[in-house]
MARSEFI-814122 format. One line per field, with one value per residue: y, x, z of N, C-alpha, C in turn; residue number from 1; residue in one letter. Coordinates in steps of 0.05 Angstrom, whole numbers, plus 5000, padded with zeros to 4 digits. Layout:
N
n_yy c(Y | ...) .
n_xx c(X | ...) .
n_zz c(Z | ...) .
ca_yy c(Y | ...) .
ca_xx c(X | ...) .
ca_zz c(Z | ...) .
c_yy c(Y | ...) .
c_xx c(X | ...) .
c_zz c(Z | ...) .
num c(NUM | ...) .
residuo c(A | ...) .
// end
This chain:
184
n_yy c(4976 | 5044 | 5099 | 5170 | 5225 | 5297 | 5345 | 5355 | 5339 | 5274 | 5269 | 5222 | 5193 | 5134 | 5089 | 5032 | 4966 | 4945 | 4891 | 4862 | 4824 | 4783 | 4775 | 4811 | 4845 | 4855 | 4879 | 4896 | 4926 | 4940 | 4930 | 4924 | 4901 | 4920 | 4965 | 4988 | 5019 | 5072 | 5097 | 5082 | 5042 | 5020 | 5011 | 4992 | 4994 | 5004 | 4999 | 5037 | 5061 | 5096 | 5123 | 5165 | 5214 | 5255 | 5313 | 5318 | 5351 | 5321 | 5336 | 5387 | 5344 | 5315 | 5282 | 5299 | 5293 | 5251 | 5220 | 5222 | 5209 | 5168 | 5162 | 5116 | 5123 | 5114 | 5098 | 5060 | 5053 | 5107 | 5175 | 5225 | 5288 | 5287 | 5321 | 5351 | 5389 | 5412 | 5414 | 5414 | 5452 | 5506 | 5466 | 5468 | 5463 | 5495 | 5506 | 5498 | 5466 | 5405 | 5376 | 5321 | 5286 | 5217 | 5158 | 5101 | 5085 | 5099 | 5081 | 5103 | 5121 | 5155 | 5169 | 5191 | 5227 | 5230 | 5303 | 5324 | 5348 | 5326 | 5327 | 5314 | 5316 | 5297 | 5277 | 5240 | 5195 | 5179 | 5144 | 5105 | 5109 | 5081 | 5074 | 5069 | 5061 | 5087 | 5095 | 5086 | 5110 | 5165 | 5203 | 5241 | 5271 | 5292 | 5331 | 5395 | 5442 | 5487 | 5479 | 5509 | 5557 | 5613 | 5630 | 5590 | 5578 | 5539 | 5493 | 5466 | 5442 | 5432 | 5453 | 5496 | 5521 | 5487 | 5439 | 5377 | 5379 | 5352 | 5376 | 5385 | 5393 | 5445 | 5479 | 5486 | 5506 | 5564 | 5558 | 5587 | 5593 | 5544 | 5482 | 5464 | 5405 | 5400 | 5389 | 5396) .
n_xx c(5017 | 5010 | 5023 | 5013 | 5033 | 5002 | 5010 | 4992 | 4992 | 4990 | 4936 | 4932 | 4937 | 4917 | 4935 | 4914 | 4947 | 4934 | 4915 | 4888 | 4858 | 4821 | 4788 | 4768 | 4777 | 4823 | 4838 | 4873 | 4840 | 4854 | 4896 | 4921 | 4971 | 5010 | 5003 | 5000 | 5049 | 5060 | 5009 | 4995 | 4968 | 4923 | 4852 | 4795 | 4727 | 4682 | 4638 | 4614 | 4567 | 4539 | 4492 | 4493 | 4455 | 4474 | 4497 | 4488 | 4514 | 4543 | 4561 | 4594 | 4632 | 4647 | 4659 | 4672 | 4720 | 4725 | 4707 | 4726 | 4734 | 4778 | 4779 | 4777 | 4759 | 4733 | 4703 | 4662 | 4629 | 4620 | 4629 | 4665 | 4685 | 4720 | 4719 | 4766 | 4771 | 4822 | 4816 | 4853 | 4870 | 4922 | 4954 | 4986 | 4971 | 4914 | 4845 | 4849 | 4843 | 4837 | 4819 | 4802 | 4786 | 4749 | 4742 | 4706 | 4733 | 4784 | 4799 | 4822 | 4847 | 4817 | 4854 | 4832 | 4853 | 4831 | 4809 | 4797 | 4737 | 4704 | 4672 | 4625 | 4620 | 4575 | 4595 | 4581 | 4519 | 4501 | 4534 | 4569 | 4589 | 4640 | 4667 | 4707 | 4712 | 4754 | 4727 | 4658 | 4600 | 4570 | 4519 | 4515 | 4560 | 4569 | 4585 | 4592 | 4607 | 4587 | 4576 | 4581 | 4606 | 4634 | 4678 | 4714 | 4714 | 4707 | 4704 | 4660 | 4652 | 4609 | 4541 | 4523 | 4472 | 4436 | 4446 | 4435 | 4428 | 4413 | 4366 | 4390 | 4451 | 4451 | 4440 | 4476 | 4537 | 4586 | 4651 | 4683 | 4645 | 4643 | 4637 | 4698 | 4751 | 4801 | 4874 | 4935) .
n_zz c(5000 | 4981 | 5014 | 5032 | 5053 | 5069 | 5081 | 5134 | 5198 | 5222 | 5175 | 5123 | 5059 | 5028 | 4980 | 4959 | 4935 | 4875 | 4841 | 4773 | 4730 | 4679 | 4710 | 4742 | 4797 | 4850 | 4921 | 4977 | 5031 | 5078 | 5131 | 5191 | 5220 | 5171 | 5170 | 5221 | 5242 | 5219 | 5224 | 5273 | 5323 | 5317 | 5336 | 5303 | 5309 | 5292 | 5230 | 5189 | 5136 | 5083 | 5035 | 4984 | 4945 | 4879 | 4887 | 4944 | 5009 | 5063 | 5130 | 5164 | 5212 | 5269 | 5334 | 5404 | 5459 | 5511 | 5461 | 5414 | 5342 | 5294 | 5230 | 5174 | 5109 | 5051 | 4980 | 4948 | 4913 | 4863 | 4870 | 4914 | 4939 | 4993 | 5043 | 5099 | 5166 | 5191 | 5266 | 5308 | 5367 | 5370 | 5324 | 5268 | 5224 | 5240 | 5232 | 5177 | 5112 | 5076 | 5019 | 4982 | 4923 | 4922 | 4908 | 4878 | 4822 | 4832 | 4884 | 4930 | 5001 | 5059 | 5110 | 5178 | 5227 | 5298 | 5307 | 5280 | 5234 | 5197 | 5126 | 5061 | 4991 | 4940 | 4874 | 4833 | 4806 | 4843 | 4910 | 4947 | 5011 | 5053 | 5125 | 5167 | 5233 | 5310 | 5353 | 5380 | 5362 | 5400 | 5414 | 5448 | 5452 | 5395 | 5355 | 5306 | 5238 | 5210 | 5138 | 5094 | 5120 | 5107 | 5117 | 5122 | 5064 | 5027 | 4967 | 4945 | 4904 | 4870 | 4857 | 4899 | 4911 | 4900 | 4931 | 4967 | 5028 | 5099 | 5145 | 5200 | 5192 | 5162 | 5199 | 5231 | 5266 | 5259 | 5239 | 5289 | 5328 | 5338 | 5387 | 5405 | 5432 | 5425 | 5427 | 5405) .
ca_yy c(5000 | 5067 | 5118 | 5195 | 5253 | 5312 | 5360 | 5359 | 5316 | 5250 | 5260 | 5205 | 5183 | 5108 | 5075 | 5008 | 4954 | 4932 | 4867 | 4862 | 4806 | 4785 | 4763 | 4836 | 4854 | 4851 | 4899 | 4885 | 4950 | 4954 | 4909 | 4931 | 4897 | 4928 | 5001 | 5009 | 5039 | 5096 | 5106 | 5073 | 5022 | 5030 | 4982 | 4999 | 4985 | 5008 | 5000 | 5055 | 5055 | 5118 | 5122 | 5192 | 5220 | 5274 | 5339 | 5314 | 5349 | 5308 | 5343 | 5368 | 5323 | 5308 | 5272 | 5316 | 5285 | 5222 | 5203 | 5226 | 5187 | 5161 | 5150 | 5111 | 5132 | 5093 | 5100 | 5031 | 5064 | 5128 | 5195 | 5246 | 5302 | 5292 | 5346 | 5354 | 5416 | 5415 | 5424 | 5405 | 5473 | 5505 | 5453 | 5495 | 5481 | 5501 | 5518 | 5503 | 5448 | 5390 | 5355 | 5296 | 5263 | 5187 | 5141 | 5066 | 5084 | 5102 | 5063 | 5112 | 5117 | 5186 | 5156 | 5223 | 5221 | 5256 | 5322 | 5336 | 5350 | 5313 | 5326 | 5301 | 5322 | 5272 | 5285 | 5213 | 5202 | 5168 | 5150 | 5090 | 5114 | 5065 | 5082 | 5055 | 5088 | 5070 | 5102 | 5076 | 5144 | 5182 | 5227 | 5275 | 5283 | 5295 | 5367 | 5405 | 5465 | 5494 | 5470 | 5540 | 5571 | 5638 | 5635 | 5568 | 5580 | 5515 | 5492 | 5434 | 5425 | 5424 | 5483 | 5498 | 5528 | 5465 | 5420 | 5370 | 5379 | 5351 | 5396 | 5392 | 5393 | 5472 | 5501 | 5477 | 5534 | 5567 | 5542 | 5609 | 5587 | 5507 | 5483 | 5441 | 5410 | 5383 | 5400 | 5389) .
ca_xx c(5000 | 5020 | 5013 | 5014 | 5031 | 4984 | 5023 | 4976 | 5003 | 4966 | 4921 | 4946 | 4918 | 4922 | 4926 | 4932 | 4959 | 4910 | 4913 | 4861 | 4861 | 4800 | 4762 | 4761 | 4808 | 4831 | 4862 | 4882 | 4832 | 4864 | 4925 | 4931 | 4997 | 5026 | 5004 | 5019 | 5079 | 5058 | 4979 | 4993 | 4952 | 4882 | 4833 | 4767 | 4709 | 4648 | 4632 | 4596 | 4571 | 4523 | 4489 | 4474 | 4451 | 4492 | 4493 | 4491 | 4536 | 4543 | 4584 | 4625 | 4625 | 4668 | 4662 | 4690 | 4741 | 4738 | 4688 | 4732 | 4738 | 4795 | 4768 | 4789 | 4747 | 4738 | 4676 | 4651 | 4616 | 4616 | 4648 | 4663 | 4692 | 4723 | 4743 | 4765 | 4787 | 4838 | 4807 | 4873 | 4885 | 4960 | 4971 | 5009 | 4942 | 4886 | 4825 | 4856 | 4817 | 4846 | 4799 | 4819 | 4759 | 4748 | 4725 | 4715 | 4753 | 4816 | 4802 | 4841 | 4831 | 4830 | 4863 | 4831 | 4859 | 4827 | 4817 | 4784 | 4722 | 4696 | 4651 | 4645 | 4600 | 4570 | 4605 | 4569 | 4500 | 4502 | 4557 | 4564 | 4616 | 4644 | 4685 | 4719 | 4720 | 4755 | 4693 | 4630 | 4578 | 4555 | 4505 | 4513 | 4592 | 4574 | 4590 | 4594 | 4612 | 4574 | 4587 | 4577 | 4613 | 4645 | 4707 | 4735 | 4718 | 4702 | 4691 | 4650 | 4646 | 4579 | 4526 | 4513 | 4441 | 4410 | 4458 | 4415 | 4431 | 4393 | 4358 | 4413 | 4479 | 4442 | 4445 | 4499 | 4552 | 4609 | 4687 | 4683 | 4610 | 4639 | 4653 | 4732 | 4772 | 4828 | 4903 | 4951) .
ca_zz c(5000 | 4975 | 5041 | 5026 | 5067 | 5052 | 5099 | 5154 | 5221 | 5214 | 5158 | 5103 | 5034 | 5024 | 4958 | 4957 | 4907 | 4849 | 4823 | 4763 | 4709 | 4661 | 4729 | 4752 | 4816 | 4880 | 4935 | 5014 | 5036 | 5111 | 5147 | 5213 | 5216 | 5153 | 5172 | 5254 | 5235 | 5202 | 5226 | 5296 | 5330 | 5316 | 5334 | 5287 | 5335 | 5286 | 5198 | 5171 | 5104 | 5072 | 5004 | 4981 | 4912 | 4867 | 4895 | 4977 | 5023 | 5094 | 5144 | 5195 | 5231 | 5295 | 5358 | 5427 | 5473 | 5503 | 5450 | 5381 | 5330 | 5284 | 5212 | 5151 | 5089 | 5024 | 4967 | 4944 | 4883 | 4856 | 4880 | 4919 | 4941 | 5019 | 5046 | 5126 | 5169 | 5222 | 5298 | 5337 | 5374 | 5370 | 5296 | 5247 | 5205 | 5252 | 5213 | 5147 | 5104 | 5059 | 5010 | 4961 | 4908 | 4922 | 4882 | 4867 | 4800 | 4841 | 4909 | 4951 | 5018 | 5072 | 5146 | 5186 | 5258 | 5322 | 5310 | 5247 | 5223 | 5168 | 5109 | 5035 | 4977 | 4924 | 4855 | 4817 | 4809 | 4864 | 4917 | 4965 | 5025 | 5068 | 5135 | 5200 | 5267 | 5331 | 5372 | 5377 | 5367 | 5419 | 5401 | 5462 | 5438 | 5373 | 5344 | 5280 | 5226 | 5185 | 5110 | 5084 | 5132 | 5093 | 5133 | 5112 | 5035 | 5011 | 4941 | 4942 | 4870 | 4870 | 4855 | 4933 | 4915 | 4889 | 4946 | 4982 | 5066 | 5120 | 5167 | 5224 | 5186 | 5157 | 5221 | 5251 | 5285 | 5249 | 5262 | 5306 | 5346 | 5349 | 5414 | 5405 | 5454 | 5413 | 5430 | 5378) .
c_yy c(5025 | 5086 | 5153 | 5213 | 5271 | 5338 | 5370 | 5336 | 5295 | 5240 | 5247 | 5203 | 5160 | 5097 | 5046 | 4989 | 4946 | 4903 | 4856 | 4837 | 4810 | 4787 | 4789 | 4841 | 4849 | 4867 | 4893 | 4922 | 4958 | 4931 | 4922 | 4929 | 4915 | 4961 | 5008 | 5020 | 5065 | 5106 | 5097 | 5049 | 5020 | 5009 | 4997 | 4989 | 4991 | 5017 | 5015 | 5058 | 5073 | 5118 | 5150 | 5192 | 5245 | 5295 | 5338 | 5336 | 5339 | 5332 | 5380 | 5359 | 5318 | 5299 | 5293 | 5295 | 5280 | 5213 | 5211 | 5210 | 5188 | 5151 | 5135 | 5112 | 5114 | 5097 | 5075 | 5034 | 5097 | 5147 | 5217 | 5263 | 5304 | 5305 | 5345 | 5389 | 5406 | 5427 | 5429 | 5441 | 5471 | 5480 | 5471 | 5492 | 5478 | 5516 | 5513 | 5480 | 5429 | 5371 | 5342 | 5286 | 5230 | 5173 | 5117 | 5068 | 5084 | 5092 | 5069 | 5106 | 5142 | 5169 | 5190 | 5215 | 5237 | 5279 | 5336 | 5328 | 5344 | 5313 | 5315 | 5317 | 5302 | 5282 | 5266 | 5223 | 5196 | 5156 | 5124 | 5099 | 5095 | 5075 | 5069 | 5072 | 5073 | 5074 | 5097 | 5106 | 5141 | 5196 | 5254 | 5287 | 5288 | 5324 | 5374 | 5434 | 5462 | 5488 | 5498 | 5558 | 5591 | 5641 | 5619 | 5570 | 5563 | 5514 | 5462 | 5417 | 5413 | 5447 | 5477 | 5502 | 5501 | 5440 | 5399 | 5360 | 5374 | 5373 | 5406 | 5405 | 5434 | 5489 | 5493 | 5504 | 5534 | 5565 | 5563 | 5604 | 5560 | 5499 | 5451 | 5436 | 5397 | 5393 | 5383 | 5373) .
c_xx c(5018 | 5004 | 5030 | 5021 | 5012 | 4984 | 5003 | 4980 | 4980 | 4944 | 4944 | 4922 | 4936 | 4917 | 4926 | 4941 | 4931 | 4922 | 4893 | 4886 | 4825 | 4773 | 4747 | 4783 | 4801 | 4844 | 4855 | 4859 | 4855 | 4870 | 4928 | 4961 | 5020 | 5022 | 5006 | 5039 | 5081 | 5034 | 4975 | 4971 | 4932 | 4870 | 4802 | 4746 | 4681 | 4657 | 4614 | 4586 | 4532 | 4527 | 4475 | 4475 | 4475 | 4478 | 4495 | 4509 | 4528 | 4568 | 4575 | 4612 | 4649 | 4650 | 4678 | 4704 | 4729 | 4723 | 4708 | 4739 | 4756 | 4783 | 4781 | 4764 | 4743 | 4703 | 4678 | 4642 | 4602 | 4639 | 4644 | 4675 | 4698 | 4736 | 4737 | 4775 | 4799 | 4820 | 4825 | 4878 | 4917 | 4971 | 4976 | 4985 | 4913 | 4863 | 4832 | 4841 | 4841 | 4821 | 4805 | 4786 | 4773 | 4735 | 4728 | 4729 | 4782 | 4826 | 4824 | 4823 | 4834 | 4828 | 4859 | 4832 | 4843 | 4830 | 4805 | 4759 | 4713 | 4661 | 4656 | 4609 | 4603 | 4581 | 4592 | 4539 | 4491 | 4531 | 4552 | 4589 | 4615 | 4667 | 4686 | 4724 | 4734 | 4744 | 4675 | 4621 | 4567 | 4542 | 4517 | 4544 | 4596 | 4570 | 4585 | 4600 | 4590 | 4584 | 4591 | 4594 | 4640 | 4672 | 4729 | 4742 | 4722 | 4695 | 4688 | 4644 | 4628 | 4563 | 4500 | 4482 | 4426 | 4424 | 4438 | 4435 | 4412 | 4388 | 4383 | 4434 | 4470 | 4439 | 4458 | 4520 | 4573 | 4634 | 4683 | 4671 | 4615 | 4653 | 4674 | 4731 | 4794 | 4848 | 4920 | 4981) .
c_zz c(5000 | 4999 | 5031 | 5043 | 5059 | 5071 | 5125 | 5168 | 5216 | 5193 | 5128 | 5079 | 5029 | 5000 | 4953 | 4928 | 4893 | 4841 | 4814 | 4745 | 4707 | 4685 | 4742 | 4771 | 4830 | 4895 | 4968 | 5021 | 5066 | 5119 | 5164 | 5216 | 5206 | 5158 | 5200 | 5253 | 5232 | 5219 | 5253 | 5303 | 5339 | 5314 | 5324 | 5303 | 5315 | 5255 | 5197 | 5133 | 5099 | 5037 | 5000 | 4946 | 4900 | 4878 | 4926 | 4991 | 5046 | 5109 | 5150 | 5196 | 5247 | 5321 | 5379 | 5437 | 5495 | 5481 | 5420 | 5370 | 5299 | 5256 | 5179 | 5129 | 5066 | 5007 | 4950 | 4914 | 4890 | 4855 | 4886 | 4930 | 4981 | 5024 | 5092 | 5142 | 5201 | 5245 | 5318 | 5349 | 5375 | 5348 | 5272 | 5225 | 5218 | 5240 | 5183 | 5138 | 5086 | 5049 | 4992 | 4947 | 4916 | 4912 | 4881 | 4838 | 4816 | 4869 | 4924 | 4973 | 5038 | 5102 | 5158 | 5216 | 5278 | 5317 | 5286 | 5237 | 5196 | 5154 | 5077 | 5017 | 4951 | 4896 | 4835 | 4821 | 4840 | 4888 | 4943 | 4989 | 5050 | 5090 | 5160 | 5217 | 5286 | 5354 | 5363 | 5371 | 5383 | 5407 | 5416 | 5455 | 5414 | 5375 | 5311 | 5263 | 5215 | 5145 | 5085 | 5094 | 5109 | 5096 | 5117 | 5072 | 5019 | 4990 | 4944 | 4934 | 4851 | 4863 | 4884 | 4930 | 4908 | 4912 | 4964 | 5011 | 5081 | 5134 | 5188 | 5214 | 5167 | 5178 | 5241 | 5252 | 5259 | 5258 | 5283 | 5331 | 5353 | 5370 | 5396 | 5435 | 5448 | 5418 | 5410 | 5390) .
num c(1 | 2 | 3 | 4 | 5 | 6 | 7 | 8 | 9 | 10 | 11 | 12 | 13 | 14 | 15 | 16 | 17 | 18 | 19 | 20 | 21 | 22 | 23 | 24 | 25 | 26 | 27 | 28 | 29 | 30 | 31 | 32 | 33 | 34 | 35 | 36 | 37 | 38 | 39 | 40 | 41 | 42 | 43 | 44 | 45 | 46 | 47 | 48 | 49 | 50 | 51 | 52 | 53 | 54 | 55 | 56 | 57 | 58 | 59 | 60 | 61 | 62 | 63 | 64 | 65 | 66 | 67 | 68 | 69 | 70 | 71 | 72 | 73 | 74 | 75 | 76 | 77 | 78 | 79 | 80 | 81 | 82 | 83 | 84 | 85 | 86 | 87 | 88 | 89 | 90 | 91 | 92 | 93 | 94 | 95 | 96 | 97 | 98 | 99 | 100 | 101 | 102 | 103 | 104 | 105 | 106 | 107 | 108 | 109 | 110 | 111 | 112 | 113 | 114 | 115 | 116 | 117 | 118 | 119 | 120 | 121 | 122 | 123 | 124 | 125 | 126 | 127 | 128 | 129 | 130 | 131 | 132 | 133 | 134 | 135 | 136 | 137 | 138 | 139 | 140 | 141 | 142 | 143 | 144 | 145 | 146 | 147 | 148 | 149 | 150 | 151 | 152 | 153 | 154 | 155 | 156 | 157 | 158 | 159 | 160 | 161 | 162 | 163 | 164 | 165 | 166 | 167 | 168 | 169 | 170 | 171 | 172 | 173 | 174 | 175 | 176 | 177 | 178 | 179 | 180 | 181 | 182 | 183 | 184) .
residuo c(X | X | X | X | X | X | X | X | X | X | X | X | X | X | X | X | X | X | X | X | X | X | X | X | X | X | X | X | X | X | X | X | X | X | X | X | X | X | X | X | X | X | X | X | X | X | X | X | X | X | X | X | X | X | X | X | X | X | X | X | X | X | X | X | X | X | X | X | X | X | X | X | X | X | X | X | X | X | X | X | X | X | X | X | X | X | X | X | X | X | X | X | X | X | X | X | X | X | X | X | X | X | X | X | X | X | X | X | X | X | X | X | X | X | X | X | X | X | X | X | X | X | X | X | X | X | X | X | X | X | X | X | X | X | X | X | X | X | X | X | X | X | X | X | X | X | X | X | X | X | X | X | X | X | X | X | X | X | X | X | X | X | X | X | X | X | X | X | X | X | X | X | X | X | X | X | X | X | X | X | X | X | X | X) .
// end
């Protein structure tokens, strides 16, 4: 497996090996073993797996402290547009954002550690996203940004006015208004 830097402490992009013939393919998604080295020793405790249509955005999204959660990313079918934003207070990119497209064409993968707020927007017609945590969900420790928020200056690659958002994730607080407690 091909492991990325993406100059932000802990967040990685994972590619792994392909091996296709006539039958179709094959790839190792996640080796504990082969990646404690690098991504440390994460025990995955809960499978997530969301199907949205083109145009979606999900997100933020974070867990508070003890409840945060450690995520590995991956889209099954389709694609889309994940993008996260640094929370860790005092990290040399606090508030700044990194977003990568994922896709079952290119079966990367986004390893997002403690500390970061995660959202993604649907780029396919449709979009299957699959992900690993090493926290169960809490509700009452769950948090959030606003996806709009003016500050951060997101491009979501999407035409925001026609975007389909649940009720909650539309009036959720700006990075400014969101309660953290991450230390870097």
């Amino acid at each position: 497996m091909e492991i990325t830097k993406t100059g932000f402490s802990g967040l990685y992009v994972l590619k792994p090996q392909i091996f296709e013939d006539s039958r179709g393919y094959f790839f190792e998604s996640y080796n504990r073993n082969k990646l404690k080295d690098i991504l440390g020793d994460i025990s995955f405790v809960q499978d997530n797996q969301s199907k949205s249509v083109l145009g979606t955005i999900r997100g933020f999204h974070y867990q508070l402290e003890p409840y945060a959660q450690t995520k590995l990313i991956r889209v099954i079918d389709g694609k889309i547009l994940d993008v996260v934003i640094d929370i860790r207070e005092k990290s040399p990119t606090f508030g700044k954002n990194f977003s990568i497209e994922l896709s079952s064409e290119n079966k990367q993968q986004l390893f997002i550690p403690k500390g970061f707020a995660h959202g993604f927007s649907v780029l396919s017609k449709t979009a299957i996203v699959f992900y690993k945590t090493d926290q169960f969900y809490k509700p009452e420790s769950e948090r959030g940004i606003n996806f709009n928020d003016e500050n951060l200056r997101i491009d979501w690659n999407i035409d925001i006015k026609n975007a389909k958002i649940s009720p909650k994730d539309k009036v959720l607080p700006s990075f400014q208004e969101t309660e953290m407690n991450f230390k870097f």
